[in-house]
NUMI-103145 format. One record per residue (C-alpha): residue number from 0; residue in one letter; x, y, z. Coordinates in steps of 0.05 Angstrom, whole numbers, plus 32768, in hexadecimal, padded with zeros to 4 digits. Each point is the difference from the previous one (the first is absolute). Layout:
    n  res    px    py    pz
  NUM    a     X     Y     Z
...
// end
This chain:
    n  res    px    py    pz
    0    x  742C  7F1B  709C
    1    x  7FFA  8044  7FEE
    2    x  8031  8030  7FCD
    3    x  8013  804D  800E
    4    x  7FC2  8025  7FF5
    5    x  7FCC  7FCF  801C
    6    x  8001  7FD1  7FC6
    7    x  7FFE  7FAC  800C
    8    x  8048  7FE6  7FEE
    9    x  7FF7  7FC4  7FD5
   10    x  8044  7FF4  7FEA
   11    x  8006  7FCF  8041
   12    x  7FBD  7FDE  7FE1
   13    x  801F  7FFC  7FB4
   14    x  8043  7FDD  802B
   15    x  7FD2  7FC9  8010
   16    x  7FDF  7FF3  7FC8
   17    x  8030  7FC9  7FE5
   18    x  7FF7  7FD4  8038
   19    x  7FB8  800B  8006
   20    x  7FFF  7FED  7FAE
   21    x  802C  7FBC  8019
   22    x  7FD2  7FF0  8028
   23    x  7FCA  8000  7FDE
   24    x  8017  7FDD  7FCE
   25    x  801B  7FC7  8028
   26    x  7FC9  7FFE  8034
   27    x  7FBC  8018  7FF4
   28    x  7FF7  7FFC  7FBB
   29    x  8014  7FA9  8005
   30    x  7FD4  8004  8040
   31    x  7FC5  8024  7FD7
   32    x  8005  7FD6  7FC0
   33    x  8004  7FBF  802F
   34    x  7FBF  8013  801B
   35    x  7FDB  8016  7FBD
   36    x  8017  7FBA  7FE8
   37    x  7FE7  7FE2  8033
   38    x  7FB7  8010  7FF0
   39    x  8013  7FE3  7FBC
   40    x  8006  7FB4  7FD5
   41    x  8041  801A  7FF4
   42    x  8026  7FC8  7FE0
   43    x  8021  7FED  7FBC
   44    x  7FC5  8017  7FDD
   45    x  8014  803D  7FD3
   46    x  7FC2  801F  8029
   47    x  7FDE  8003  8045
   48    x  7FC9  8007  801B
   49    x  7FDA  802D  803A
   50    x  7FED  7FC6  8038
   51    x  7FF9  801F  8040
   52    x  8009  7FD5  803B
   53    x  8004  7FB7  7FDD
   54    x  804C  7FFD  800B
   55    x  7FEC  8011  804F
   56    x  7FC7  7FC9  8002
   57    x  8029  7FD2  7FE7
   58    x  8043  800A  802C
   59    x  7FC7  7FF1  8038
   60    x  7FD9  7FCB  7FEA
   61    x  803B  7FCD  7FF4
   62    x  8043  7FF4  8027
   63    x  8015  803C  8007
   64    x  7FF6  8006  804E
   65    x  8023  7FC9  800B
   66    x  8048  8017  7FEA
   67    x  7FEB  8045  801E
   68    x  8006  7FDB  8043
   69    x  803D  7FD9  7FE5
   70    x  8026  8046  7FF4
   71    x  7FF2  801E  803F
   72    x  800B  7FC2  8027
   73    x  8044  7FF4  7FD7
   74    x  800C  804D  8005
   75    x  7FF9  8000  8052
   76    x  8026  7FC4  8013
   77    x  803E  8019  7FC6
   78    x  8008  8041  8021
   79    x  7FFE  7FF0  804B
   80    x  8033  7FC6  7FF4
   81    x  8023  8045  7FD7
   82    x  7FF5  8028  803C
   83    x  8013  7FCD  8039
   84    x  8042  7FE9  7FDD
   85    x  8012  8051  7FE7
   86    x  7FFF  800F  804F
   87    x  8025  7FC6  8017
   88    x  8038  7FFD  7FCB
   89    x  7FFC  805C  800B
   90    x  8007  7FF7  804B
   91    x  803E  7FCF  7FED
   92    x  8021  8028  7FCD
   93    x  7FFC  8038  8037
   94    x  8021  7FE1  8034
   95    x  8043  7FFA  8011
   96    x  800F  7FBE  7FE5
   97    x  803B  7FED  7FE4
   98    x  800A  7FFE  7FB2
   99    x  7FBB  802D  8003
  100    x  8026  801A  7FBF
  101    x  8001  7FC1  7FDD
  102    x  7FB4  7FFB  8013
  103    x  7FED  803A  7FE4
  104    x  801A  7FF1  7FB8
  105    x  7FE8  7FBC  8006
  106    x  7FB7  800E  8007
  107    x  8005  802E  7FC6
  108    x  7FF4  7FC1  7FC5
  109    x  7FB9  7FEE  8001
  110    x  7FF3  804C  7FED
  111    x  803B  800A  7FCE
  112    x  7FFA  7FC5  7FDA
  113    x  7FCB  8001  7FC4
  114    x  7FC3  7FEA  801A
  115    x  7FF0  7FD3  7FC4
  116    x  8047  7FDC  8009
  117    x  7FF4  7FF8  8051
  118    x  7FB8  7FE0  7FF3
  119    x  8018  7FD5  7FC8
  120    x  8035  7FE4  8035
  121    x  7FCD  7FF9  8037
  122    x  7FDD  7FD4  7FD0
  123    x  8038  7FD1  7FEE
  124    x  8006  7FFB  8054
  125    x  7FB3  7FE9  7FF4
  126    x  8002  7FD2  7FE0
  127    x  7FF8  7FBD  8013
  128    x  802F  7FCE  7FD5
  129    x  8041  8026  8004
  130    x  7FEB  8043  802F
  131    x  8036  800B  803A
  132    x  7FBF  800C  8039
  133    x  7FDA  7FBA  7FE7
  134    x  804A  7FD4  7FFD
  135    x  801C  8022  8048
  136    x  7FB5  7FF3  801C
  137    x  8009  7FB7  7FE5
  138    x  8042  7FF7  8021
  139    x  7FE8  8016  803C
  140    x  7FBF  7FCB  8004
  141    x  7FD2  8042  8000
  142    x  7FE6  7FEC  7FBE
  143    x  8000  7FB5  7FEB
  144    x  8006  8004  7FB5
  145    x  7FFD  8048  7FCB
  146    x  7FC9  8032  800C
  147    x  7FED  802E  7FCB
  148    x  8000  803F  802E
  149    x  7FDD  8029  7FBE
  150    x  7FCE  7FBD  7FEE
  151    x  7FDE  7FFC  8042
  152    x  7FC3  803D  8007
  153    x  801F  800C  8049
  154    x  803F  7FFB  7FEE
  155    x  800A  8031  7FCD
  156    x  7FD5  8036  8024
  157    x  8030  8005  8038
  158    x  8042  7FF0  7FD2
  159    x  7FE7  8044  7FDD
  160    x  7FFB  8027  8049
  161    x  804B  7FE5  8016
  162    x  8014  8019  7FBE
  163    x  7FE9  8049  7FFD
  164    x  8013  7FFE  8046
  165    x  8044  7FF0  7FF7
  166    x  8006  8035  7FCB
  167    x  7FDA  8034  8025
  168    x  8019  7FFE  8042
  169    x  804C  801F  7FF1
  170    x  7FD5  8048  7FF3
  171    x  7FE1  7FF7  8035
  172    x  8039  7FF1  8030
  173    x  8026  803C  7FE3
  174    x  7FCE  8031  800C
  175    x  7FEA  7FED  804E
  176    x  8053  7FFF  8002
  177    x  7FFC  804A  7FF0
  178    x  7FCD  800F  802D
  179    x  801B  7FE6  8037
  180    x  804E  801D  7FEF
  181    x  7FDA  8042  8008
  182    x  7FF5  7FF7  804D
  183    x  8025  8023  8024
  184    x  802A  7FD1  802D
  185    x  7FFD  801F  8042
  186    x  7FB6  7FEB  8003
  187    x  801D  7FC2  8007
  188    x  803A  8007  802A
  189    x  7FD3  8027  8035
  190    x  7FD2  7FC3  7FFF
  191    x  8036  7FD5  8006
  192    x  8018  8020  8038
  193    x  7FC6  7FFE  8021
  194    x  8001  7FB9  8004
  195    x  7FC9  7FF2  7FC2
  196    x  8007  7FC4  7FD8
  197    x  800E  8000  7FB9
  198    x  7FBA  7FE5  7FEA
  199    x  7FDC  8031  802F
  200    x  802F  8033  7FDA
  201    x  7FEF  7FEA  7FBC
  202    x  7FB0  8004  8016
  203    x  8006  8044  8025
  204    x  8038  801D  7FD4
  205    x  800E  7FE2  7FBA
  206    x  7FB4  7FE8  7FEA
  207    x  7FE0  8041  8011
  208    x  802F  8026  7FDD
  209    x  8009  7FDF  7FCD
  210    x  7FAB  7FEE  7FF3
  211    x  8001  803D  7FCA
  212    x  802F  7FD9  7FD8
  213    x  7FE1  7FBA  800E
  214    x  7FC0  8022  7FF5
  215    x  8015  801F  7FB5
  216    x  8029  7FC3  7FF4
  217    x  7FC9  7FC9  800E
  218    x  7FD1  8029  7FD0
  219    x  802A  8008  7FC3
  220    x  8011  7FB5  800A
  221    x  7FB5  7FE8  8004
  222    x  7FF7  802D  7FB6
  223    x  8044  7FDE  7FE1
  224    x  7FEA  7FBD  801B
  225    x  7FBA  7FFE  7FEC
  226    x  8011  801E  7FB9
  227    x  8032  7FC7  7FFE
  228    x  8008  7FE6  7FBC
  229    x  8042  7FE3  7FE8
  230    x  8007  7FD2  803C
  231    x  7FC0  7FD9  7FF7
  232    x  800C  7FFD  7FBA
  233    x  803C  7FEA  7FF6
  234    x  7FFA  7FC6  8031
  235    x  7FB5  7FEE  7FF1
  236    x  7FDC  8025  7FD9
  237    x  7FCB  8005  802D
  238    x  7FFE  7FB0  7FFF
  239    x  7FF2  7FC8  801F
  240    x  7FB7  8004  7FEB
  241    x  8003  804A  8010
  242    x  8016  7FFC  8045
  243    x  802F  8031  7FFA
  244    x  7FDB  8031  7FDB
  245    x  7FFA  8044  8014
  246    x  7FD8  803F  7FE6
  247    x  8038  8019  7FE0
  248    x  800F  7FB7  7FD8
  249    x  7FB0  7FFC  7FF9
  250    x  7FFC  8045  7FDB
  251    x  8047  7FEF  7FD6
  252    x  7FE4  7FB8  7FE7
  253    x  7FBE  8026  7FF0
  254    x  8011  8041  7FDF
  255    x  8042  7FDC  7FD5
  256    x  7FFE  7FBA  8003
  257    x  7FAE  7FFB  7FEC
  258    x  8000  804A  7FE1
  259    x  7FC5  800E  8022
  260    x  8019  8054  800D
  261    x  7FC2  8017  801B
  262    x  7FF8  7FC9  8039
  263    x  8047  800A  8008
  264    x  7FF4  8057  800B
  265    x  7FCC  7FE3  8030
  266    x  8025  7FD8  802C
  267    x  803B  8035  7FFC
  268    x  7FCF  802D  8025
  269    x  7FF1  7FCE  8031
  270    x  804A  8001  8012
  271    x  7FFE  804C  8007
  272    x  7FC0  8004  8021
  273    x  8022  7FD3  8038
  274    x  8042  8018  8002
  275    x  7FE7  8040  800B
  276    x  7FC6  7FF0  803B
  277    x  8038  7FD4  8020
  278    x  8035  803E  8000
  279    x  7FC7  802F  801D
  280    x  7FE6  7FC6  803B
  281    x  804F  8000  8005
  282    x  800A  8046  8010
  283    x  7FC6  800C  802B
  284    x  8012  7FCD  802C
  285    x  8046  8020  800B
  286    x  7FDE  803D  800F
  287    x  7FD1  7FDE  802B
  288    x  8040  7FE0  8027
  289    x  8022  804C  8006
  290    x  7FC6  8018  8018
  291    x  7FFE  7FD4  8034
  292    x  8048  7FFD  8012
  293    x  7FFE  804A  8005
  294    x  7FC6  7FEF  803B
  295    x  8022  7FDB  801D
  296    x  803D  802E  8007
  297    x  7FD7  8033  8018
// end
């Protein structure tokens, strides 16, 4: 931008100073001191130490690969159960059904209650003496006596998916709902008329239209779900005999619960380092798809 006589404007630049100031502050500078500490023995010692890679060996050499696989795996099948139920219960809440109203509000409680109190009551449905899921699974001859649904290694792995699924989803749901209230309806009317079904409507006419949202959707879950914290926690602590633990809980019981800061930094930057391939392989495979779709239109 340019003033009257030929001179740069940089009153717009000064306007955006604040916000570039905020973010520094609240972004790079925690990012950049995360990283420095991870080169570091950073722990409750009044001093630390210059140790280059160590904290990386070491994240490496022990079991650390093994709840990297753990988080991905329990990150993938979390948000495609979040992704196959938000389309189903969006396509339902969009159709004319009656008390679609009374729908509407009612998948609204998973997201507005507290996380912490909606995990705590998942648990007492756990457990396995006096838990509603165990005692109706008794009465029914499914089970033949309690099971500890957060004791068994199996058990509490997927009790900790159908949780953050079940608080999840109602986002989810919400948002494909707006996507798809944003069609317009005579799409759908002229392909009705024409005889086409409604699920060769909803493949030719709903899912590609509404694949942007799916697409953005589907990403920000798979970040919220594998920086999942207060879920696993609550219910398990990354237990039984760590088969619930995650590289978020791995870096948590690290950094605080052993003090260890500068493994902790390390393992932080893991997180980031993946996060951040997995958004870019994410994007340039939706480009990829465009591209091709566009071919194929041609």
């Amino acid at each position: 931008m340019q003033a009257m006589g030929g001179r740069p404007n940089v009153f717009p630049y000064l306007l955006l100073l604040p916000a570039l100031f905020i973010t520094l502050a609240i972004v790079a500078w925690p990012l950049l001191e995360t990283v420095r500490l991870s080169f570091t023995d950073a722990s409750l010692k009044p001093t630390e130490e210059f140790i280059g890679l160590a904290n990386y060996e070491k994240i490496f050499s022990r079991r650390f690969p093994e709840v990297i696989g753990r988080t991905f795996y329990w990150m993938a099948i979390s948000v495609t159960l979040k992704m196959v139920v938000g389309v189903l219960g969006a396509m339902l809440l969009n159709s004319a059904v009656p008390g679609r109203g009374f729908l509407r509000v009612l998948v609204m409680p998973p997201w507005i209650v507290p996380i912490a109190i909606g995990v705590f009551m998942w648990r007492w449905m756990y457990n396995g003496q006096f838990g509603m899921i165990s005692g109706v699974a008794q009465h029914l001859g499914i089970l033949a006596g309690p099971y500890e649904f957060l004791g068994d290694r199996t058990g509490a792995f997927y009790s900790t998916v159908v949780t953050d699924v079940w608080v999840g989803t109602p986002l989810v749901t919400i948002y494909l709902l707006a996507a798809m209230q944003s069609i317009s309806p005579d799409l759908h009317e002229a392909a009705w008329v024409d005889g086409a079904s409604r699920m060769y409507r909803f493949r030719r006419i709903t899912l590609p239209l509404i694949m942007p949202a799916v697409a953005t959707m589907g990403l920000l879950s798979a970040i919220w779900t594998f920086n999942s914290f207060d879920i696993i926690w609550i219910l398990t602590e990354g237990g039984p005999r760590g088969s619930t633990t995650t590289m978020i809980i791995d870096t948590y019981k690290t950094a605080i619960s052993r003090n260890r800061y500068g493994e902790g930094a390390a393992r932080a930057v893991m997180i980031v380092i993946f996060l951040s391939s997995f958004a870019g392989f994410y994007f340039y495979m939706l480009s990829r798809m465009a591209r091709r779709s566009l071919k194929n239109d041609k």
